[in-house]
C-alpha positions as CSV (number, residue, x, y, z in Angstrom):
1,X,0.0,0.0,0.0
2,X,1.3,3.4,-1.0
3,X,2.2,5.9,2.1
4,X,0.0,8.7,2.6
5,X,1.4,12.2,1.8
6,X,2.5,13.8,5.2
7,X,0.9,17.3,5.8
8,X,1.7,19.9,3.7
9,X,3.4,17.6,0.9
10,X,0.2,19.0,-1.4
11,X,3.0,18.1,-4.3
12,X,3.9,14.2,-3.1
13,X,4.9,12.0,-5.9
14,X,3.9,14.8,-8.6
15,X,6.4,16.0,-10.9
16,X,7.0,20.3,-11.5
17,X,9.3,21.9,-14.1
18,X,11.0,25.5,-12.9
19,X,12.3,27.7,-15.4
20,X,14.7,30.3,-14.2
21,X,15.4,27.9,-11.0
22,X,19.2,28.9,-10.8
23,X,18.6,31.7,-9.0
24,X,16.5,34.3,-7.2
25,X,12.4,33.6,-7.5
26,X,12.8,30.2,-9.4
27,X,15.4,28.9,-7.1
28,X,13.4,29.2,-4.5
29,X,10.0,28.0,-6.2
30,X,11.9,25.2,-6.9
31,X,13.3,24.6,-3.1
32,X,9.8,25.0,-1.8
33,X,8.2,22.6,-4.3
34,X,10.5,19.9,-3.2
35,X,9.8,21.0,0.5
36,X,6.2,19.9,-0.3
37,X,6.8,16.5,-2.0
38,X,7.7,17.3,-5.6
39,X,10.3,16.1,-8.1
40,X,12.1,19.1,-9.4
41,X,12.5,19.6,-13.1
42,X,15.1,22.4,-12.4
43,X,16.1,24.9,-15.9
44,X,18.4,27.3,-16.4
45,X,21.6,28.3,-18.0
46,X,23.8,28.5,-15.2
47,X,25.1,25.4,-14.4
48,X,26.7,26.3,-10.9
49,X,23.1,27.1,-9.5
50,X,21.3,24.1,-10.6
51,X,24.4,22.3,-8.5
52,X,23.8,24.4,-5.7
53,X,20.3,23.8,-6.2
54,X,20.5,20.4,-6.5
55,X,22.2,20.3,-3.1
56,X,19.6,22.1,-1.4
57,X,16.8,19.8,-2.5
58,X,18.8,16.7,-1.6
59,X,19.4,18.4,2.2
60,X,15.5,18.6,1.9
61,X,15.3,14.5,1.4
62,X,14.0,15.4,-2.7
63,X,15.2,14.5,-6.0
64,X,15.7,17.0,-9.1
65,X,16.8,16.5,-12.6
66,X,18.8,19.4,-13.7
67,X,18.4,21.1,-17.4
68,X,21.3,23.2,-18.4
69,X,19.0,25.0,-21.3
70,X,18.9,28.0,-23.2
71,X,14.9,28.9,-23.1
72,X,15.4,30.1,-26.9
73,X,16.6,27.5,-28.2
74,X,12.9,26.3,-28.9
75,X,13.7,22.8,-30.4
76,X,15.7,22.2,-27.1
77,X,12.3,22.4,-25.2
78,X,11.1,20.4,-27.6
79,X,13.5,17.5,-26.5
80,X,12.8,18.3,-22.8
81,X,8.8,17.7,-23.3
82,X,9.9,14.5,-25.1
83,X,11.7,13.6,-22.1
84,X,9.4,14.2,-20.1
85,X,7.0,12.0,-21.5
86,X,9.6,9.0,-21.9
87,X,10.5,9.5,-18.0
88,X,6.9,10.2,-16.3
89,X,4.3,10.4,-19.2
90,X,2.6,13.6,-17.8
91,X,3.6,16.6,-16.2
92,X,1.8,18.3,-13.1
93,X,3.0,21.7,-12.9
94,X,4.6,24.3,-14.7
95,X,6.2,27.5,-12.6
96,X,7.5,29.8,-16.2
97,X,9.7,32.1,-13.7
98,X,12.5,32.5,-16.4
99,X,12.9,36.8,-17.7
100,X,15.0,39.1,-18.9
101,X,14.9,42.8,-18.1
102,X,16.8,44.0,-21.1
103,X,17.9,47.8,-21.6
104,X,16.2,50.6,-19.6
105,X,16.2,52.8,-22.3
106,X,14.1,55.4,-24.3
107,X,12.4,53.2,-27.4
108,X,14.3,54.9,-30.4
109,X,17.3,53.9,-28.8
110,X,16.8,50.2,-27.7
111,X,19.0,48.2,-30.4
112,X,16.5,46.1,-32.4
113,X,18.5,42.8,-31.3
114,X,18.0,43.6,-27.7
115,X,14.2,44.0,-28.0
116,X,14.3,40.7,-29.9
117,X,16.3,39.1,-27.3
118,X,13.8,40.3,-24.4
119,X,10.2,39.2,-26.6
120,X,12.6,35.4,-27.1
121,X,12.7,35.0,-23.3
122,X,10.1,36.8,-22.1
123,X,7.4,35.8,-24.5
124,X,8.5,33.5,-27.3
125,X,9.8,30.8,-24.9
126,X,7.0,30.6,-22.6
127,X,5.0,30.2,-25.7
128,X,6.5,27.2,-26.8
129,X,7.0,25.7,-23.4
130,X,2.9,26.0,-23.8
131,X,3.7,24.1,-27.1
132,X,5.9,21.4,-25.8
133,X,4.2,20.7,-22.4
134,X,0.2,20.8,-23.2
135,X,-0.2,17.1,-23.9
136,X,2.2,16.6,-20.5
137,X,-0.1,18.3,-18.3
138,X,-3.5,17.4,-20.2
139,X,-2.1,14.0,-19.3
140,X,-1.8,14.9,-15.4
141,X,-5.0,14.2,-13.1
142,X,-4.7,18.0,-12.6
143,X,-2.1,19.8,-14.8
144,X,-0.8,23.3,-13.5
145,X,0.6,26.2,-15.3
146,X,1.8,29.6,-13.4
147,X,3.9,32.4,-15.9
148,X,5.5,34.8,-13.2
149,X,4.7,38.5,-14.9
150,X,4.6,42.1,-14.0
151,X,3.2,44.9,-13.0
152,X,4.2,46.6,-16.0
153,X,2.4,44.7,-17.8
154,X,-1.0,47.0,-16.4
155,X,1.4,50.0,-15.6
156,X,4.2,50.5,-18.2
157,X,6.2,53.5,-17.8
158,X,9.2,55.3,-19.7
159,X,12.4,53.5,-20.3
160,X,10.6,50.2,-19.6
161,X,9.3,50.2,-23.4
162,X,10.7,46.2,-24.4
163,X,10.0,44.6,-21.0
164,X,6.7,46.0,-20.6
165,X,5.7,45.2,-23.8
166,X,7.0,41.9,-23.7
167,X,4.8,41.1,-20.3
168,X,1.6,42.4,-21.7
169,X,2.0,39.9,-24.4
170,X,2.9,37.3,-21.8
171,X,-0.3,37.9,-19.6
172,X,-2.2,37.9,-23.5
173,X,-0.9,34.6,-24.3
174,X,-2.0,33.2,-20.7
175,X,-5.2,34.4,-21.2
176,X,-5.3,32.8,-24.9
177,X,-4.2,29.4,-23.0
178,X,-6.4,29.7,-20.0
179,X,-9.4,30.5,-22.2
180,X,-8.5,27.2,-24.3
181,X,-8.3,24.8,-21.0
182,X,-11.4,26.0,-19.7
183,X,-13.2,22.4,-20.9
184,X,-10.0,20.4,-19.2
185,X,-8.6,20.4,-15.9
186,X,-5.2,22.2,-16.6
187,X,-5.4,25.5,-15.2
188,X,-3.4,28.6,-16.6
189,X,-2.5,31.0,-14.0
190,X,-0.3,34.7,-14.0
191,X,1.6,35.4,-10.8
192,X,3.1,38.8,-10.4
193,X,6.0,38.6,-7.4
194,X,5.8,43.0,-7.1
195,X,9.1,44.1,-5.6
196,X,11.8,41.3,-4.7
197,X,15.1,41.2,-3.5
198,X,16.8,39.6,-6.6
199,X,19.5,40.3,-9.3
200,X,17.0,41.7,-12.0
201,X,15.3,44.0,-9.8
202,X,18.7,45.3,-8.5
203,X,19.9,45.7,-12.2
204,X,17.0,47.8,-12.9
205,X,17.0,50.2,-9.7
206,X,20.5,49.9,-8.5
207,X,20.2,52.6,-5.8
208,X,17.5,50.7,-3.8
209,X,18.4,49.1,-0.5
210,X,17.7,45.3,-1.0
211,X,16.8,44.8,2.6
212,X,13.8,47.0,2.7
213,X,12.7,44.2,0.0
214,X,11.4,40.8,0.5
215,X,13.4,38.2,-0.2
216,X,12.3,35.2,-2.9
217,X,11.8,32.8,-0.4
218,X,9.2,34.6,1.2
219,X,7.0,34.9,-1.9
220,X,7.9,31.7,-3.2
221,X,4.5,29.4,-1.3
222,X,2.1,31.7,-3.0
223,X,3.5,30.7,-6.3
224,X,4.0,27.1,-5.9
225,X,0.6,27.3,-4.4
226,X,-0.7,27.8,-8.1
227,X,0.9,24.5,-9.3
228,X,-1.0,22.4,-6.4
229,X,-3.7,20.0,-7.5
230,X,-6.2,22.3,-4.7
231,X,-5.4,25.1,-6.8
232,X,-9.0,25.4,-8.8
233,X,-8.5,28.8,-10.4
234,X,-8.2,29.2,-14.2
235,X,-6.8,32.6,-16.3
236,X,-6.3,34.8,-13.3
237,X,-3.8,36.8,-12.7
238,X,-2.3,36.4,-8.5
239,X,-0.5,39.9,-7.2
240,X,1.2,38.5,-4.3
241,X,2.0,42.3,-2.5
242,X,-1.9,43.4,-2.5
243,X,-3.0,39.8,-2.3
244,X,-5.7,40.0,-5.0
245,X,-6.7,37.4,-7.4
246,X,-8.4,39.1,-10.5
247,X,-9.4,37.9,-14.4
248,X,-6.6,38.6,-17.2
């Protein structure tokens, strides 16, 4: 007979891929997923902090497999679904955490490159992890899919032309996705983290004291919250600092 889940293992025995988990909000979505029972598909460039990460989880008593991937290289997420499906034939959830902030610059003078480079990650990638990982959670009992935005999104302001952009289309493409599950049980959710203490948010205002900001660890439940099998909302959008749930 299979051993019941201990209390708060809402994620026992179910399996969660974390983009961006190297570092910052990803890492520790990642760390707290395995905290609460899951097997850690961990992604991200930087070798050094999936090892680190890998560590972490296996104090925890978890197990990860570590992706060293470029998110736009789209046929190498192609590969990962596939491996997926050989490996577990389903996926539960999917935390998208993986961004780039690109140039904070007026929009005549953001090089045409770097705005491509920004819509790759920001939008192009998540849209073919949809791609590559829709049959995976379709085959799950109760797939999950969380895309970590941004207030600017709702709120763009000067100098923030390609990452704003580049989240509005984000939440858009959620929406598309959520809209599209609403006769399944995958649900299709936005999460925007506000004001954390990690690398991006330092590149962009490097005069702000990170203490007086929260640190990724304390936002990181609510997110992996939206992968959990309880989680029954579908195309909303989760601002963790106000604490309101509304429709994209």
């Amino acid at each position: 007979m299979a051993k019941a889940p201990a209390k708060g293992q809402d994620l026992h025995d179910k399996v969660v891929l974390v983009t961006g988990a190297s570092r910052g909000i990803g890492y520790a979505a990642a760390l707290e997923a395995a905290r609460r029972g899951a097997h850690v598909v961990a992604v991200a460039r930087t070798v050094g902090g999936l090892e680190e990460l890998d560590d972490e989880i296996q104090d925890l008593g978890g197990s990860t497999t570590l992706v060293p991937l470029d998110l736009k290289d789209g046929e190498a997420i192609d590969r990962l679904g596939a491996a997926i499906f050989e490996r577990w034939g389903s996926l539960d959830g999917l935390i998208a955490n993986a961004g780039m902030l690109g140039t904070l610059s007026p929009l005549p003078h953001i090089a045409p490159e770097e705005f491509d480079k920004v819509f790759a990650t920001n939008v192009t990638a998540n849209f073919r992890l949809i791609r590559s990982m829709d049959l995976l959670l379709r085959q799950s009992v109760a797939g999950r899919a969380v895309f970590v935005s941004s207030g600017a999104a709702t709120n763009p302001r000067a100098y923030w032309g390609s990452y704003a952009a580049s989240k509005a289309a984000l939440n858009a493409l959620v929406k598309v996705y959520a809209e599209e599950m609403g006769n399944t049980p995958v649900k299709a959710n936005v999460f925007y983290p506000g004001q954390v203490r990690t690398a991006m948010r330092a590149k962009a205002m490097p005069g702000e004291d990170p203490d007086t900001l929260p640190s990724p660890k304390t936002i990181a439940p609510a997110l992996v919250d939206m992968v959990s099998p309880n989680y029954s909302e579908n195309g909303k959008l989760f601002n963790v600092k106000s604490g309101e749930l509304t429709a994209l």
